[in-house]
C-alpha positions as CSV (number, residue, x, y, z in Angstrom):
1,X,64.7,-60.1,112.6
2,X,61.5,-61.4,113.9
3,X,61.2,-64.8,114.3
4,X,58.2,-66.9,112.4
5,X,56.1,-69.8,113.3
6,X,53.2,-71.5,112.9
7,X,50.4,-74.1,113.5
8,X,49.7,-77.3,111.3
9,X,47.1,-78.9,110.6
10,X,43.9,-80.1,108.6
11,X,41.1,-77.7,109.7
12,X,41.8,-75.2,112.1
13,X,38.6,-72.6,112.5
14,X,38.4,-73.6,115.8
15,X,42.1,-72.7,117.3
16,X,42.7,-69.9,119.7
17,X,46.9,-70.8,120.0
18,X,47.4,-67.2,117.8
19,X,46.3,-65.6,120.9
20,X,47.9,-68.1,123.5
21,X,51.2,-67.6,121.9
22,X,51.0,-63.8,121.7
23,X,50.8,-64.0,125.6
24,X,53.9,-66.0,126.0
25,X,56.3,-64.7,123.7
26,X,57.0,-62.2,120.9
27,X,57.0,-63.9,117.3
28,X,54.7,-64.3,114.7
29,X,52.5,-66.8,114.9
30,X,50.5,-67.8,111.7
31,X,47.4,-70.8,111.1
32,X,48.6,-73.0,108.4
33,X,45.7,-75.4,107.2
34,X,47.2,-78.4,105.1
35,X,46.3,-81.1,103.5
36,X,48.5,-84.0,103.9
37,X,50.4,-84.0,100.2
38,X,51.5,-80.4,101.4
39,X,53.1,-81.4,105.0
40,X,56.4,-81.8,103.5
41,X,56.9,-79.3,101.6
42,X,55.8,-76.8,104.4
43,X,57.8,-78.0,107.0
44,X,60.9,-77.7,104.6
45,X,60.2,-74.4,104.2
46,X,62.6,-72.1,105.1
47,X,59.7,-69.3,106.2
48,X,59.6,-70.8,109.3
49,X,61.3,-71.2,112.2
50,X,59.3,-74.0,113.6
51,X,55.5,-75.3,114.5
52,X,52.7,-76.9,116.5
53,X,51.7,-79.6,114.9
54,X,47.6,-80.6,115.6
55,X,44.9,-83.2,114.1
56,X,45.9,-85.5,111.8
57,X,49.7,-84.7,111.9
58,X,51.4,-85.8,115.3
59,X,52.5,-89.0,114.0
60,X,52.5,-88.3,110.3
61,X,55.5,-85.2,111.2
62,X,57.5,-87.1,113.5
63,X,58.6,-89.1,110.4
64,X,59.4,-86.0,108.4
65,X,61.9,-84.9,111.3
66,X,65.6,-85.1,111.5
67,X,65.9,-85.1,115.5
68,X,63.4,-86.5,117.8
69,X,63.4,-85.5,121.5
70,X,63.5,-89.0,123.8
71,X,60.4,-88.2,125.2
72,X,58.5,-87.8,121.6
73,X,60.2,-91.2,120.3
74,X,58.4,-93.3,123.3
75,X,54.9,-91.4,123.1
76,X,55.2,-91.8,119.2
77,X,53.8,-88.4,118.4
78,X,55.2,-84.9,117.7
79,X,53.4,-81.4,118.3
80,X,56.5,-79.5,118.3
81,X,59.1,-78.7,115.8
82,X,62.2,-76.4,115.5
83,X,64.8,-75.7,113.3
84,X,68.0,-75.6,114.4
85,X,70.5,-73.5,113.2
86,X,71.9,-75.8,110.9
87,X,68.5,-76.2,109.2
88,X,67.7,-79.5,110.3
89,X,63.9,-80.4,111.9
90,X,64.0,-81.4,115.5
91,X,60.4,-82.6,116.8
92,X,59.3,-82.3,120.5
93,X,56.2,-83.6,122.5
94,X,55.0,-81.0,124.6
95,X,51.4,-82.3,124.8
96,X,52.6,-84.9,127.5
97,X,53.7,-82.0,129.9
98,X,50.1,-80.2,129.0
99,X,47.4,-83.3,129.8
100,X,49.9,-83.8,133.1
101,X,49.2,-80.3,133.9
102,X,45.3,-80.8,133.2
103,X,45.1,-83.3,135.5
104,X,47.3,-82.2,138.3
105,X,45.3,-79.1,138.4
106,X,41.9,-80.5,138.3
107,X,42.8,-83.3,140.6
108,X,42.3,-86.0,138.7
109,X,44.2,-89.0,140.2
110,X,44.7,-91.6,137.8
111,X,47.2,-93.9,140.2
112,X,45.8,-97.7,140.0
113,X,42.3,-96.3,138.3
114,X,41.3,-98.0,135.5
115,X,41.2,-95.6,132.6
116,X,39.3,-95.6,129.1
117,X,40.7,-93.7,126.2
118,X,38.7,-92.6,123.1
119,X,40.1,-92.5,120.1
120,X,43.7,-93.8,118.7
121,X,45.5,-90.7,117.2
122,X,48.3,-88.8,118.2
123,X,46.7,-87.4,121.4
124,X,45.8,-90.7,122.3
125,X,49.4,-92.3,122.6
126,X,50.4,-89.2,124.6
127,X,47.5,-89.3,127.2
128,X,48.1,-93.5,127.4
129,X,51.9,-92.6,127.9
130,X,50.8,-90.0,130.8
131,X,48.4,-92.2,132.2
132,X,50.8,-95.0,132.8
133,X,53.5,-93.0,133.9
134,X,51.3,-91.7,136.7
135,X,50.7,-95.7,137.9
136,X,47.1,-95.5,136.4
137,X,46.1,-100.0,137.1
138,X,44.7,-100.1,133.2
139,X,44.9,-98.1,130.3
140,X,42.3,-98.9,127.4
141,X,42.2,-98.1,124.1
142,X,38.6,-98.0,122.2
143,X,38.7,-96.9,118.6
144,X,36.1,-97.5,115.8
145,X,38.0,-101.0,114.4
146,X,40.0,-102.1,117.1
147,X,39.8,-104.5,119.7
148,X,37.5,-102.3,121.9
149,X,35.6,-100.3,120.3
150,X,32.2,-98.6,120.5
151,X,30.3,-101.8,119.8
152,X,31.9,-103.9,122.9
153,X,32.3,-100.4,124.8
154,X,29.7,-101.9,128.0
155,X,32.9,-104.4,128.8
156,X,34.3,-101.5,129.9
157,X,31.6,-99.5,131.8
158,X,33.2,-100.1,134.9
159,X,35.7,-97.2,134.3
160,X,37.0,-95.1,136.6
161,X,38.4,-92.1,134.5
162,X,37.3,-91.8,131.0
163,X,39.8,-89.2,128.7
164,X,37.9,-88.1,125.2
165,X,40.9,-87.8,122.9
166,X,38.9,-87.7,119.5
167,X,37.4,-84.8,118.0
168,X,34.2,-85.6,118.0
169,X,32.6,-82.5,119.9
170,X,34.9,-79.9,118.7
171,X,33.3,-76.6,117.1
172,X,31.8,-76.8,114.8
173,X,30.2,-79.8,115.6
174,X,29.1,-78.8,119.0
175,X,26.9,-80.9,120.9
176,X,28.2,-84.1,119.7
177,X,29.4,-87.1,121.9
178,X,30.7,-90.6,122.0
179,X,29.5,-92.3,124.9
180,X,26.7,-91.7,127.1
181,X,27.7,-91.0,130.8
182,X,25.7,-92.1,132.4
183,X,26.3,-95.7,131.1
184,X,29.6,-95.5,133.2
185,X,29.0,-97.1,136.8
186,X,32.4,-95.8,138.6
187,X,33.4,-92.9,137.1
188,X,35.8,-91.0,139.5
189,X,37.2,-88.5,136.4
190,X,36.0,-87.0,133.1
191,X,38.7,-85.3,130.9
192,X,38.3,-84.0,127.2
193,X,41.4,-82.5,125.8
194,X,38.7,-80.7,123.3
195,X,38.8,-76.3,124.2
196,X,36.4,-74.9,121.8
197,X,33.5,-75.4,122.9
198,X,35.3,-74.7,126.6
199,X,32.4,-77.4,127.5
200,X,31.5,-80.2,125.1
201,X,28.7,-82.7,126.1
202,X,30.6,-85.0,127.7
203,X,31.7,-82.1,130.3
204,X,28.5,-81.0,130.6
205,X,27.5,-84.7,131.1
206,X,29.8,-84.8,133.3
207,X,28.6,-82.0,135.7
208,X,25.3,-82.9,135.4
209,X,26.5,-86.3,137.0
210,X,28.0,-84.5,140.0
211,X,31.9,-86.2,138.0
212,X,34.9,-84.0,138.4
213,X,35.9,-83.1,135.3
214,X,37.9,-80.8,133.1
215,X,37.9,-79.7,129.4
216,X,41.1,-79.1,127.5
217,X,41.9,-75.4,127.7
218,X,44.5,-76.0,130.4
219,X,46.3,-78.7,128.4
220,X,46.5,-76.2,125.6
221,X,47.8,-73.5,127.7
222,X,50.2,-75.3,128.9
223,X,51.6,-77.1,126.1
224,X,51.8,-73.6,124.4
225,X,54.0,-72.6,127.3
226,X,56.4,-75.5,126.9
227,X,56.3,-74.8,123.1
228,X,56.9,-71.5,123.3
229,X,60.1,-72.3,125.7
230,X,61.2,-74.7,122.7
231,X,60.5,-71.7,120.3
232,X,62.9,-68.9,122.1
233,X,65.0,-70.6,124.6
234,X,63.3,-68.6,127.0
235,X,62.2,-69.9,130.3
236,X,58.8,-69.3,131.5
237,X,57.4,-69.5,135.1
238,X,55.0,-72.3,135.2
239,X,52.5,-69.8,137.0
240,X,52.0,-67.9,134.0
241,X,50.0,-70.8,132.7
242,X,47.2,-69.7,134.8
243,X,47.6,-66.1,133.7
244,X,46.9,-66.7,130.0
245,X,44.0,-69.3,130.9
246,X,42.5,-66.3,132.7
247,X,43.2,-64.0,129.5
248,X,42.0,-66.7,126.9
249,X,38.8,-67.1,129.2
250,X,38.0,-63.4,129.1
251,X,38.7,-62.8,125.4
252,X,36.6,-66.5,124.3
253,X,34.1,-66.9,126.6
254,X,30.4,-65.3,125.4
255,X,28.7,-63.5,128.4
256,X,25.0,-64.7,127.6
257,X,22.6,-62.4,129.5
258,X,19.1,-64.2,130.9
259,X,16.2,-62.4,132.7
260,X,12.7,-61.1,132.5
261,X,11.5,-59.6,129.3
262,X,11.9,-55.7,129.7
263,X,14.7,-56.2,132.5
264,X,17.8,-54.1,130.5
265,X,19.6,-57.4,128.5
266,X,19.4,-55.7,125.1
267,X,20.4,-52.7,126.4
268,X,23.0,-53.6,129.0
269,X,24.2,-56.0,126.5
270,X,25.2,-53.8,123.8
271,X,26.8,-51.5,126.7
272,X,28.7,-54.6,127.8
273,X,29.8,-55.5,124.2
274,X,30.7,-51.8,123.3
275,X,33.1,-51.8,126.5
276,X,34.5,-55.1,126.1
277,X,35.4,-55.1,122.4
278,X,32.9,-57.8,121.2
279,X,30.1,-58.8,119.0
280,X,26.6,-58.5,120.3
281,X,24.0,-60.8,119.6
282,X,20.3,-60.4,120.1
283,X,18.6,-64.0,120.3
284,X,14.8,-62.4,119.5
285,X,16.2,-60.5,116.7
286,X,18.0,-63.4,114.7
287,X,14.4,-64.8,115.2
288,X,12.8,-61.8,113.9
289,X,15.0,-61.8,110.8
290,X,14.8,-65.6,110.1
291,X,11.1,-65.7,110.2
292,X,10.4,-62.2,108.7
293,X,7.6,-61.7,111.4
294,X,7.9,-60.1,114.7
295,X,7.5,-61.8,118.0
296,X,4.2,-60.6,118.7
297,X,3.1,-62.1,115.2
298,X,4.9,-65.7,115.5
299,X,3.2,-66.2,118.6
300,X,-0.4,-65.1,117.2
301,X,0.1,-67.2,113.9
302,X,2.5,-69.9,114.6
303,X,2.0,-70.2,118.5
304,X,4.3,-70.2,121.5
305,X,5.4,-73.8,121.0
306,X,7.0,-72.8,117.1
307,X,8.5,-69.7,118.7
308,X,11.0,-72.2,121.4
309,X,11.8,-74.3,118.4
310,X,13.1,-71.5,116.4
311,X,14.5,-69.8,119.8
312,X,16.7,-72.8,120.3
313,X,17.8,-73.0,117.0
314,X,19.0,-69.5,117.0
315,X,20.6,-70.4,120.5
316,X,22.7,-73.1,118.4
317,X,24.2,-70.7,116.3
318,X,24.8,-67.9,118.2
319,X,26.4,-69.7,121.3
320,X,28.6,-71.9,118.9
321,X,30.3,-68.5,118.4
322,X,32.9,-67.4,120.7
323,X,33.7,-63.8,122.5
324,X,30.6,-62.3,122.1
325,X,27.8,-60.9,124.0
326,X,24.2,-63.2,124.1
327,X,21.2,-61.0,125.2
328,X,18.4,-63.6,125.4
329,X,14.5,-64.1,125.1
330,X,13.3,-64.1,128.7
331,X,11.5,-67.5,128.3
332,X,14.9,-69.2,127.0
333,X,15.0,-71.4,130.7
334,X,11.7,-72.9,129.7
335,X,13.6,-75.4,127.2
336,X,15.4,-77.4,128.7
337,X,18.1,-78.1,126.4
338,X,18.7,-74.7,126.2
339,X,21.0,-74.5,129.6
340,X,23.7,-77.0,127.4
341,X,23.4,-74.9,124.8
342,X,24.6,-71.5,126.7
343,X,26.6,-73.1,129.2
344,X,29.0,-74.8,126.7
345,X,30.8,-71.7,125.5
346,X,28.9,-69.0,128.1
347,X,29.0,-67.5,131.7
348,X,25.9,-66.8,132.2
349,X,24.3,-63.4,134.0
350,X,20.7,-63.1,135.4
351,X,19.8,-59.5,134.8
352,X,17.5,-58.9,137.4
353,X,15.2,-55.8,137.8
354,X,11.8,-54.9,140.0
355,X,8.6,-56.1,138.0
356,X,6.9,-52.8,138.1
357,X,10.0,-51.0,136.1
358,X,9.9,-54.1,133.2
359,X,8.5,-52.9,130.0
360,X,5.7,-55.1,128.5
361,X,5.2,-53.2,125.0
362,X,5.6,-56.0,122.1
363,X,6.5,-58.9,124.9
364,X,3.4,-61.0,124.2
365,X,3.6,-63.1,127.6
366,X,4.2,-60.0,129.7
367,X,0.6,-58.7,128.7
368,X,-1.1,-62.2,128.3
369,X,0.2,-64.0,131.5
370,X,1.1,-60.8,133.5
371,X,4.9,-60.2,135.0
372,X,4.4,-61.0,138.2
373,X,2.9,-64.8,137.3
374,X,5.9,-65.1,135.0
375,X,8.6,-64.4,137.4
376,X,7.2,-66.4,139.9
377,X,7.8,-69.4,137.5
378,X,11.0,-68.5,135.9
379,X,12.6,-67.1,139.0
380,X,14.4,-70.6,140.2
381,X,15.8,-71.7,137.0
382,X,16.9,-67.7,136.6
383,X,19.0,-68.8,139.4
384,X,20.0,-72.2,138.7
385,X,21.1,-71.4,135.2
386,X,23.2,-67.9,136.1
387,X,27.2,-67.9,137.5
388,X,26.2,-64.0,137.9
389,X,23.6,-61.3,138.8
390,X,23.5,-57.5,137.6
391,X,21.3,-55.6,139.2
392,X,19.3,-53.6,137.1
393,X,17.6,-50.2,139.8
394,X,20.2,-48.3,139.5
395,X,22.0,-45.9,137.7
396,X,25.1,-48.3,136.4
């Protein structure tokens, strides 16, 4: 008989531990959004054999279990449970061993650093119980009412590794941050346990900073692994980790194609999304369809400046989205917010082609401004914003 489990929490659109756990063992593994009246009676279920446990529930369920691991009752926070045979509920902390991993494999050394945590939750007391273990000189604590908090933040500007344990980021509210950066004067370390987006703001921040830094796909990973050891009683080589961030990488990342206009990324795009098994998205025609005009007509009635506003906007949405395929307007690098936008959730490919094979029919700049003048002022952030290049001569 197949064994069932689950994930808990309050709003869980954003998850990708379905597929995680489908790469580390073989048992169902179902999304169970619940509101907190409900947590009981779900974990008493007999339906299933155990959970994760996520936002707002790690501290809530370790009072609704019968056993507690050692290692869960001094962090204060379960995100693992089991039944036993017997029936009874025994909890586990496996995020502990997952934000260790994220740091060890980014780097990150916390030994005497002083280190500022945001938020106060359940993630929060197991990233201050990891960061003291590893000898980190000062662990604080800012929260929206406590002692440090967001108005006296600038006492502690002098951080040296600063750990975003909120939500605040998280898909769907992309784009949002906490802190500013820049505001911090020794930053050695940025970590967000956050994975959807794969970058928030504060990681992009971050690398726009020149800060080493990591987002939280490899915590998830991990913890999944150590969970789904908990789960079977099957050992599982720690290496593996890396194999399923590879997989959840390919499957969730959008591949958002820039380049001149007429240089193949409609076409190549759908080509690439056919092939890979995902959703293509055409930025210029969720414009077309939200202003019921075609480009030509926007930029002869509303002018060039409306059409970037809209352009973004449509950006938002569609990069928000994860596994899909982005072919973009070939003027997208000209707003500068625009790079966040498709680097948070995108690798990003330049299609390049020769000017003289670019089609110009309908592309309003093309004919106006002329290709060759274009490229030759789009051509370095082309290159600055791309990870890759396809090129586009030849027979592919």
């Amino acid at each position: 008989m197949s064994r069932k489990f689950g994930l808990i929490g309050a709003k869980l659109n954003y998850t990708y531990s379905p597929l995680i756990h489908k790469e580390f063992g073989d048992y169902q593994y179902d999304i169970c959004e619940t509101k907190a009246d409900e947590l009981a009676g779900l974990l008493a279920s007999p339906e299933y054999d155990g959970f994760n446990v996520t936002i707002p529930y790690k501290k809530t369920v370790m009072k609704l279990c019968d056993i507690v691991s050692d290692e869960a009752k001094k962090i204060g926070a379960v995100n693992a449970v089991v039944r036993t045979e017997d029936g009874l509920l025994s909890g586990f902390n496996t995020d502990y061993f997952g934000f260790k991993y994220q740091l060890e494999h980014h780097d990150i050394d916390v030994e005497d650093r002083k280190c500022v945590v945001l938020g106060d939750g359940g993630a929060s007391v197991t990233i201050q119980a990891v960061l003291n273990d590893l000898h980190a000189r000062e662990v604080v604590v800012i929260s929206r009412k406590g002692e440090n908090n967001y108005d006296n933040i600038s006492r502690h500007f002098d951080a040296e590794i600063l750990v975003n344990a909120t939500p605040v980021g998280m898909y769907p509210d992309n784009g949002s941050c906490l802190v500013n950066v820049s505001d911090f004067t020794s930053l050695e370390g940025v970590v967000d346990v956050i994975y959807n987006p794969y970058r928030t703001k504060l990681i992009l921040d971050a690398i726009e900073n020149g800060i080493p830094c990591t987002g939280g796909l490899e915590m998830l990973v991990a913890q999944a692994k150590q969970t789904s050891e908990i789960f079977t009683g099957n050992l599982i080589d720690d290496d593996e980790i890396e194999t399923v961030i590879d997989e959840v990488q390919r499957r969730v990342l959008n591949n958002v194609l820039i380049g001149m206009p007429g240089s193949g990324k409609t076409f190549l795009g759908k080509k690439m999304a056919e092939k890979q098994g995902k959703r293509f998205i055409d930025i210029d025609d969720m414009v077309i369809q939200h202003e019921g005009s075609s480009i030509e007509d926007i930029f002869r009635e509303k002018g060039e400046a409306y059409f970037r506003k809209v352009e973004t906007e449509m950006l938002k949405l569609a990069c928000k989205e994860n596994g899909c395929v982005i072919a973009t307007g070939g003027g997208i690098i000209k707003t500068k917010a625009n790079y966040n936008i498709v680097k948070q959730n995108g690798v990003v490919i330049w299609i390049k082609r020769d000017l003289d094979k670019l089609e110009t029919d309908g592309r309003p700049l093309s004919t106006s401004t002329g290709v060759e003048q274009l490229y030759k002022e789009r051509k370095d952030e082309y290159k600055r914003w791309s990870d890759y290049y396809i090129d586009n001569n030849q027979e592919l």
